[in-house]
C-alpha positions as CSV (number, residue, x, y, z in Angstrom):
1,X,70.8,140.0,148.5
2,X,72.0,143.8,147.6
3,X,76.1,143.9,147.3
4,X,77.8,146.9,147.1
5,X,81.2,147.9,146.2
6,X,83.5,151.0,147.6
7,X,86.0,152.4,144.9
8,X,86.2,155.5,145.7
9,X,89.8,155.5,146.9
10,X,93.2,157.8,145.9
11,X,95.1,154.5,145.0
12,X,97.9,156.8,145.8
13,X,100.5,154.0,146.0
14,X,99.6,152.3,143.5
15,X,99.5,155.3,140.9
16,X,102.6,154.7,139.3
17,X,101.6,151.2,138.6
18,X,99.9,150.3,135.7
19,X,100.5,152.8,133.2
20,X,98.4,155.5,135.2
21,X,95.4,153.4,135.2
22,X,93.2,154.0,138.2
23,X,93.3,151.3,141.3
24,X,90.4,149.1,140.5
25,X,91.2,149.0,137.1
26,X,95.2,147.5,137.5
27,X,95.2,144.4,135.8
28,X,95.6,141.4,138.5
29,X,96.3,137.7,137.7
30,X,94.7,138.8,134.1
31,X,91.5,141.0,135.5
32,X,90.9,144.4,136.6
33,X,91.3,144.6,140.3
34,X,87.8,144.9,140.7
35,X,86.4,142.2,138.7
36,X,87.2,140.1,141.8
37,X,85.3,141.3,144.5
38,X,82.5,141.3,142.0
39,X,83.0,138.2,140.9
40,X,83.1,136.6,144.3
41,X,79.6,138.5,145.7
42,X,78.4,137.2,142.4
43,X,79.0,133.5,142.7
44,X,77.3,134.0,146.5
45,X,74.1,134.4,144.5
46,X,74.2,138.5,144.0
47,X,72.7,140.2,141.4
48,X,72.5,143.4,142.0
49,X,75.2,145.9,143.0
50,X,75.8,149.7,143.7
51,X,79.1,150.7,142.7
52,X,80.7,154.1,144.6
53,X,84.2,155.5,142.4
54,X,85.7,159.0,142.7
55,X,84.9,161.0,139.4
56,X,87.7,159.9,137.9
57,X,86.8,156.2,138.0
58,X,83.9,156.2,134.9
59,X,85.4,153.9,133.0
60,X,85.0,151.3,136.0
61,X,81.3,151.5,134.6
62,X,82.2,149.7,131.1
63,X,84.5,147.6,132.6
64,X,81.9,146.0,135.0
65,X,79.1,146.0,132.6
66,X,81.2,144.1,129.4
67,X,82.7,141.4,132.4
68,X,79.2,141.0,133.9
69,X,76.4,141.3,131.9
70,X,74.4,139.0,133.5
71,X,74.5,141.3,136.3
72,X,73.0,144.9,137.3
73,X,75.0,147.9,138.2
74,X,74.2,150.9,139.5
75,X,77.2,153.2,139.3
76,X,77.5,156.7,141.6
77,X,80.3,158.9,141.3
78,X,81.5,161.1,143.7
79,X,84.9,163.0,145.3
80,X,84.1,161.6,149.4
81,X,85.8,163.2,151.6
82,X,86.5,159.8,153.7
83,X,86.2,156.0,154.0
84,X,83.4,156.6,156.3
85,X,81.4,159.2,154.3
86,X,81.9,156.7,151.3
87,X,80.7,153.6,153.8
88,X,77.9,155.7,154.8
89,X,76.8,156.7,151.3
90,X,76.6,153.4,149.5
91,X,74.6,151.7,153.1
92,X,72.0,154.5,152.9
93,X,71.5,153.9,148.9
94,X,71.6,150.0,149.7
95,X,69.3,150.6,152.3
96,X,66.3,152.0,150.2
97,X,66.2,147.8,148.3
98,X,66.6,145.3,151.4
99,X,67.0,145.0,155.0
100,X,69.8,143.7,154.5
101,X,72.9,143.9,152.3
102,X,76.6,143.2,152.0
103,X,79.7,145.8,151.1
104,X,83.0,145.6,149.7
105,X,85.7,147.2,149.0
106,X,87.3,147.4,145.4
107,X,90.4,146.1,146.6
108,X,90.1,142.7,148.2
109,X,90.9,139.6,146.7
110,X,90.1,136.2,148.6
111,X,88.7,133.0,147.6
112,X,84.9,133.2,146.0
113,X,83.6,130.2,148.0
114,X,84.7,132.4,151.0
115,X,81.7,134.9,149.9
116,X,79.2,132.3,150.3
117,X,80.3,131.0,153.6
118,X,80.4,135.1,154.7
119,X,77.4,135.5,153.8
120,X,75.6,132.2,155.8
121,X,77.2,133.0,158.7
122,X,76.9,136.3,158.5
123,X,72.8,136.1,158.2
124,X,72.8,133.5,161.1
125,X,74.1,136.1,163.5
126,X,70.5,138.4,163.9
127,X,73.1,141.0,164.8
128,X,73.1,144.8,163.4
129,X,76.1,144.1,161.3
130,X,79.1,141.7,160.4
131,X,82.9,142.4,159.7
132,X,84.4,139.4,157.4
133,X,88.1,139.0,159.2
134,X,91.6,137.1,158.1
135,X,94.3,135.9,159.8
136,X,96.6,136.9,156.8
137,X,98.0,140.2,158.0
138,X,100.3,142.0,155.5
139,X,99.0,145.8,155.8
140,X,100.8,148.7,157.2
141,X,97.8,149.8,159.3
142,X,95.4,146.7,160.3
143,X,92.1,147.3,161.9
144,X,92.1,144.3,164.5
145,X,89.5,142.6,166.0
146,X,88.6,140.9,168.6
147,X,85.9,137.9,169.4
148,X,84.2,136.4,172.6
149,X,83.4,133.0,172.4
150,X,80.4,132.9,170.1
151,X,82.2,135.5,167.6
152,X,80.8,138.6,169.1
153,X,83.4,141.6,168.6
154,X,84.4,143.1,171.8
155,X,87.5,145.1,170.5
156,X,88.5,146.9,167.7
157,X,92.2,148.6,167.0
158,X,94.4,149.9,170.0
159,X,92.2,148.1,172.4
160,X,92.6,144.5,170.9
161,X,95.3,142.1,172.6
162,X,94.8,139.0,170.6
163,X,96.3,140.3,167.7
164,X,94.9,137.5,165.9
165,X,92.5,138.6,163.1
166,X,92.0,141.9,161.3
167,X,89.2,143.3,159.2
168,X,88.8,141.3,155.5
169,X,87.2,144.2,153.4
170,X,83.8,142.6,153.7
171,X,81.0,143.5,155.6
172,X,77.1,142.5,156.4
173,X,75.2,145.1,157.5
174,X,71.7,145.3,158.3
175,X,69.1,148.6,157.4
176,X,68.6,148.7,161.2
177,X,72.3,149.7,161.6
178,X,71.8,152.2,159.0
179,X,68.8,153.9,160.7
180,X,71.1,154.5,163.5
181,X,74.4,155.7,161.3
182,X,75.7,159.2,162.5
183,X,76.1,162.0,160.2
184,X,78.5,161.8,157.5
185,X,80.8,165.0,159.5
186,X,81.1,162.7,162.7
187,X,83.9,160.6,161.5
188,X,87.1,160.8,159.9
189,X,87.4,157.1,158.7
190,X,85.5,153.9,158.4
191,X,87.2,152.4,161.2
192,X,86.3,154.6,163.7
193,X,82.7,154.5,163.4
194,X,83.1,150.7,163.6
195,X,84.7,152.0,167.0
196,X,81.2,153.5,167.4
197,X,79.1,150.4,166.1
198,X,81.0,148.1,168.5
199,X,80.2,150.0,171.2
200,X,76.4,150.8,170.4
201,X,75.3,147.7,168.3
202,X,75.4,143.9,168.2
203,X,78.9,143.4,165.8
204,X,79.8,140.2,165.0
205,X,83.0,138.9,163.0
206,X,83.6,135.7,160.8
207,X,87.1,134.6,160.2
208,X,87.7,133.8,156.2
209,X,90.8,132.4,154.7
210,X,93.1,134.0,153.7
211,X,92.3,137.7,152.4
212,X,95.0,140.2,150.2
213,X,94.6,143.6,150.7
214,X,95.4,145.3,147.3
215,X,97.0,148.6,148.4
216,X,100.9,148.4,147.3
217,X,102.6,147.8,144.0
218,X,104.3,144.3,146.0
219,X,100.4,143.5,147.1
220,X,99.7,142.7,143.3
221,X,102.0,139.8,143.2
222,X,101.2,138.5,146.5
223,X,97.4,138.5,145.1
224,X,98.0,137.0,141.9
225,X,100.1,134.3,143.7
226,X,97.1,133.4,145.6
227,X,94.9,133.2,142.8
228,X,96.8,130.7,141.1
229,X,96.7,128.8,144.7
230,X,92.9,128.6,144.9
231,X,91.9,128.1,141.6
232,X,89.5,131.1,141.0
């Protein structure tokens, strides 16, 4: 299994945080950001990761390497112009190694057994791709989702009205799905072309525990409290 990781975000609100340091670098119950998304893909039995930051975010590269040595990196670096052109680019390099792969975003923290578990469900799907969902909601702008019976996703956002689960910052996705992906220009965000996916391929979503979304200076201390709370 091929992991990769999206950092390729502003960080806007958290710039002020930190000394200036860049988002996936802000120290978190005693670790860069990122080291635990990495960390958890890892301990699911990855090895091998593509890792997308802005130009700004090089040192990200010695930071992952000294943490993880065990591990191989592949680091690109690029200004995107969007969450979906960002997506898009690390699926297409991810692509070119397996038929299938999982993505994450720099800035999710949840339990590392919970990677695992994704990742086993996730596979016993056969669908195109799979969104990894929580029931913690504490983000100004949720994607929600919705599931049938047998965890097929059937709405996404605006149309959902079982506002139970929302997207985790983890996803399965499959080189078949990436065959299909639309142009980098069609969409202005990641979530809707998972408005397009849901409505052209077989989506499924698997409810985790408890997931933090890193995103605002208070987001740091609701992480680190659930560190300490699971036992990473």
């Amino acid at each position: 299994m091929f992991a990769g990781i999206i950092a390729a975000g502003s960080g806007e609100r958290l710039k002020n945080v930190g000394g200036g340091q860049i988002k996936p670098l802000l120290n978190v119950g005693g670790k860069p950001l990122i080291t635990w998304p990495v960390g958890a893909l890892a301990h699911a039995g990855v090895k091998s990761f593509i890792v997308l930051s802005h130009t700004r975010g090089v040192p990200i590269q010695g930071c992952l390497t000294s943490e993880f040595p065990h591990l191989r990196f592949r680091f690109l670096f690029k200004d995107t112009a969007s969450s979906w052109e960002s997506f898009r680019l690390v699926s297409r390099e991810l692509s070119c190694s397996g038929r299938e792969f999982v993505l994450g975003t720099a800035d999710a923290v949840y339990a590392w057994p919970e990677a695992s578990r994704f990742l086993a469900s996730a596979k016993a799907f056969k669908a195109d791709a799979v969104l990894g969902l929580t029931s913690f909601i504490d983000d100004e702008k949720p994607l929600w989702v919705e599931l049938d019976s047998v965890g097929r996703v059937t709405a996404l956002g605006a149309k959902v009205q079982d506002k139970r689960y929302a997207t985790s910052g983890l996803y399965y996705v499959t080189r078949d799905l990436v065959r299909d992906m639309p142009s980098s220009n069609q969409f202005s965000s990641l979530r809707a072309f998972w408005a397009w996916a849901v409505a052209n391929k077989r989506v499924y979503g698997v409810p985790l525990s408890k997931a933090v979304d890193v995103d605002r200076p208070e987001d740091i201390a609701v992480a680190e409290d659930f560190l300490r709370l699971c036992a990473v």
